[in-house]
N, CA, C and O of each residue as an XYZ file, in Angstrom:
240
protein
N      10.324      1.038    112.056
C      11.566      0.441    112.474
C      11.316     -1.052    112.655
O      10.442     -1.420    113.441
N      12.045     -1.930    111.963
C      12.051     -3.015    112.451
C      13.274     -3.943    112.644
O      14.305     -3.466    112.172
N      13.423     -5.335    113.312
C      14.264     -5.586    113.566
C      14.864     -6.923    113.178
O      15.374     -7.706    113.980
N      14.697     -7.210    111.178
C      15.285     -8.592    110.905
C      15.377     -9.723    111.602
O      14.725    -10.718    111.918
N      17.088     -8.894    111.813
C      17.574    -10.426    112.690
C      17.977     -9.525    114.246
O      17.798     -8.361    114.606
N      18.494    -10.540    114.782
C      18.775    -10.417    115.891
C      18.584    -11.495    116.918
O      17.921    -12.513    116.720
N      19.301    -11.154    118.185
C      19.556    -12.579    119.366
C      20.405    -12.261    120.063
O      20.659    -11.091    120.347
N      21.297    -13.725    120.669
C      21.698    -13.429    121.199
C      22.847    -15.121    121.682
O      22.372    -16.212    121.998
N      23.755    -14.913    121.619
C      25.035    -16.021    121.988
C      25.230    -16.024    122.994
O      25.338    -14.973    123.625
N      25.388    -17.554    123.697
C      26.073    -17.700    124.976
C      27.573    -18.756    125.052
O      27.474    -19.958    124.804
N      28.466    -18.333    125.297
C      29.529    -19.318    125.252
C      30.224    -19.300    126.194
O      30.482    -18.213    126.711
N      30.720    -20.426    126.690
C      31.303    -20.714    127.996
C      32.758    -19.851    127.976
O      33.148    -19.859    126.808
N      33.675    -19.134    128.809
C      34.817    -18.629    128.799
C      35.176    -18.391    130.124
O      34.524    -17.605    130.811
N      36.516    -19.219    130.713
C      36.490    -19.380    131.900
C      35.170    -19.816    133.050
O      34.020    -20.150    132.766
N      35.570    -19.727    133.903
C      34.586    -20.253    135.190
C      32.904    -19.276    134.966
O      31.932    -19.361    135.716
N      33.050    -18.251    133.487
C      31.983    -17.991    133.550
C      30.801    -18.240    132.133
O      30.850    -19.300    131.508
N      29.744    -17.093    131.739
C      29.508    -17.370    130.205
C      29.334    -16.126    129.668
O      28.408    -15.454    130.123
N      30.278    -15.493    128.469
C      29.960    -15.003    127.797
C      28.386    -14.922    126.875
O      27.704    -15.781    126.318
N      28.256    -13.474    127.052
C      26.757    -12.997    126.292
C      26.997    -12.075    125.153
O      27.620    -11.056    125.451
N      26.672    -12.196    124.029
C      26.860    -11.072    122.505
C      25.461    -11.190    122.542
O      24.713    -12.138    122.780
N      25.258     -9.875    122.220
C      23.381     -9.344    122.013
C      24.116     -8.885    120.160
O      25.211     -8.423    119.842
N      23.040     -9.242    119.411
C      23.135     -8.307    118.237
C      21.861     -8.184    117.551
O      21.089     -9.141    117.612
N      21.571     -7.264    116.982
C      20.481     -6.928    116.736
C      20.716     -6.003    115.283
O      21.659     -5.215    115.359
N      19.988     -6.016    114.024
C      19.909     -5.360    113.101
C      18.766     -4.659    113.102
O      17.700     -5.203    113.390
N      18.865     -3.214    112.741
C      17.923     -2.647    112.885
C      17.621     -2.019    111.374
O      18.656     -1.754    110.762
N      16.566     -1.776    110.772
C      16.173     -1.047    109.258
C      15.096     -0.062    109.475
O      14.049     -0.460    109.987
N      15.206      0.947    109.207
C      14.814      1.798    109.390
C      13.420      2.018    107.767
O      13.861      1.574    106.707
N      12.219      2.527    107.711
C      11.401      2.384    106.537
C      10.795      3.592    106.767
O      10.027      3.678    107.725
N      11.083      4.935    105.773
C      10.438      6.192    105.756
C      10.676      7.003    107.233
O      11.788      7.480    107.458
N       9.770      7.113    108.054
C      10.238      8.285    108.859
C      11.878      7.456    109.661
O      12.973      8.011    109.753
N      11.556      6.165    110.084
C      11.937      5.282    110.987
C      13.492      5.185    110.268
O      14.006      4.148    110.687
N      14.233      5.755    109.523
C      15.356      6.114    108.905
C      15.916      7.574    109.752
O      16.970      7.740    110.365
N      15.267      8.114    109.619
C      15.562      9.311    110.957
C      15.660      8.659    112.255
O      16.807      8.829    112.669
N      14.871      7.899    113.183
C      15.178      8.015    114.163
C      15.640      6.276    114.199
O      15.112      5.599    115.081
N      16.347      5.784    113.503
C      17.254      4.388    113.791
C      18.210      4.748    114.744
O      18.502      4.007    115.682
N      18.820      6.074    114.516
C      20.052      6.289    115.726
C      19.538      6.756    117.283
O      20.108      6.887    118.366
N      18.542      6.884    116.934
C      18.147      7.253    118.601
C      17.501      5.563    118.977
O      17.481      5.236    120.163
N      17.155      4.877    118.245
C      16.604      3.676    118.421
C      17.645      2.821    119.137
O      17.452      2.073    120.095
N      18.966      3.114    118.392
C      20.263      2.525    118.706
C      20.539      2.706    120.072
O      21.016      1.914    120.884
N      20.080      4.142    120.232
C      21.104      4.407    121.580
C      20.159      3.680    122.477
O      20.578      2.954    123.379
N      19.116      3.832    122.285
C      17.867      3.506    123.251
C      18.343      1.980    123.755
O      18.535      1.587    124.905
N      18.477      1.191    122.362
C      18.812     -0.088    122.674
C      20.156     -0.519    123.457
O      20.248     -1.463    124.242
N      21.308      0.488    123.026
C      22.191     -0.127    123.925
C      22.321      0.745    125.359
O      23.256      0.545    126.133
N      21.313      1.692    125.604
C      20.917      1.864    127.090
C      20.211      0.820    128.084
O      20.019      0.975    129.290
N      19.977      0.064    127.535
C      18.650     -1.541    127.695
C      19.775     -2.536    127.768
O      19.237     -3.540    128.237
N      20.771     -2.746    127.604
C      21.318     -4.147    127.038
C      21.936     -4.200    128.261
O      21.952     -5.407    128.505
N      22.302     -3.799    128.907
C      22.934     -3.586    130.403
C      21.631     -4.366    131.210
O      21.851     -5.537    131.518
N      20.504     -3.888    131.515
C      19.148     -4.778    132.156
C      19.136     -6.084    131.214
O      19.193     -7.222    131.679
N      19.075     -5.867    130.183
C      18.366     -7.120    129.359
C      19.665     -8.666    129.833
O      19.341     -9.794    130.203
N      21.427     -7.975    129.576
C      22.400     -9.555    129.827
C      21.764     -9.520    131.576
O      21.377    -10.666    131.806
N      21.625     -8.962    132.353
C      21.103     -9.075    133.604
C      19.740     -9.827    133.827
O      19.323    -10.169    134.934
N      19.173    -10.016    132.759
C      17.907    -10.724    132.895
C      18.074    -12.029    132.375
O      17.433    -13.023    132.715
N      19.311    -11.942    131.217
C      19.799    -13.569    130.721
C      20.248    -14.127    131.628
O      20.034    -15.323    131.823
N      21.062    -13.304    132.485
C      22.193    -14.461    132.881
C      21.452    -14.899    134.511
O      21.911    -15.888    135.083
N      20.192    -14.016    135.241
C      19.388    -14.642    136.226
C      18.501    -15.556    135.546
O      17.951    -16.219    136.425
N      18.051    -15.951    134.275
C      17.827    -17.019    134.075
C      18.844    -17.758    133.537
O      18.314    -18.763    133.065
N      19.864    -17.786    133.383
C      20.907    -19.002    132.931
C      20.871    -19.681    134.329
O      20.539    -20.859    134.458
N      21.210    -18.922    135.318
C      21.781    -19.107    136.263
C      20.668    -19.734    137.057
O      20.977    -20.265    138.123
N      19.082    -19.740    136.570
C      18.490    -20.299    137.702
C      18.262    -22.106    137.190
O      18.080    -23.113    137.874
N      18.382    -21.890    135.608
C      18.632    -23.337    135.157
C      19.360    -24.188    135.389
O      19.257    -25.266    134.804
């Protein structure tokens, strides 16, 4: 499994900042089977991970 591209946007909207995570994922021989559990895995994480952006936006 690996992961091209991916990142992540911050843009100002109202008094606060919008965060978009995106991430491409490709799957190579077995790692084609389990891309969808990879998926879920990842957007079980993305909930901690904008929580870890935005305590460092915020300490800058």
């Amino acid at each position: 499994m690996t992961a091209p591209e991916g990142g992540y946007d911050l843009a100002p909207e109202g008094s606060g900042t919008r965060l978009t995570v995106y991430n491409v994922l490709e799957g190579h021989g077995l790692g084609k089977l389990i891309a969808p559990l990879a998926l879920r895995s990842a957007r079980k994480g993305a909930d901690d991970f904008g929580k870890s952006i935005k305590a460092a936006v915020e300490a800058s």
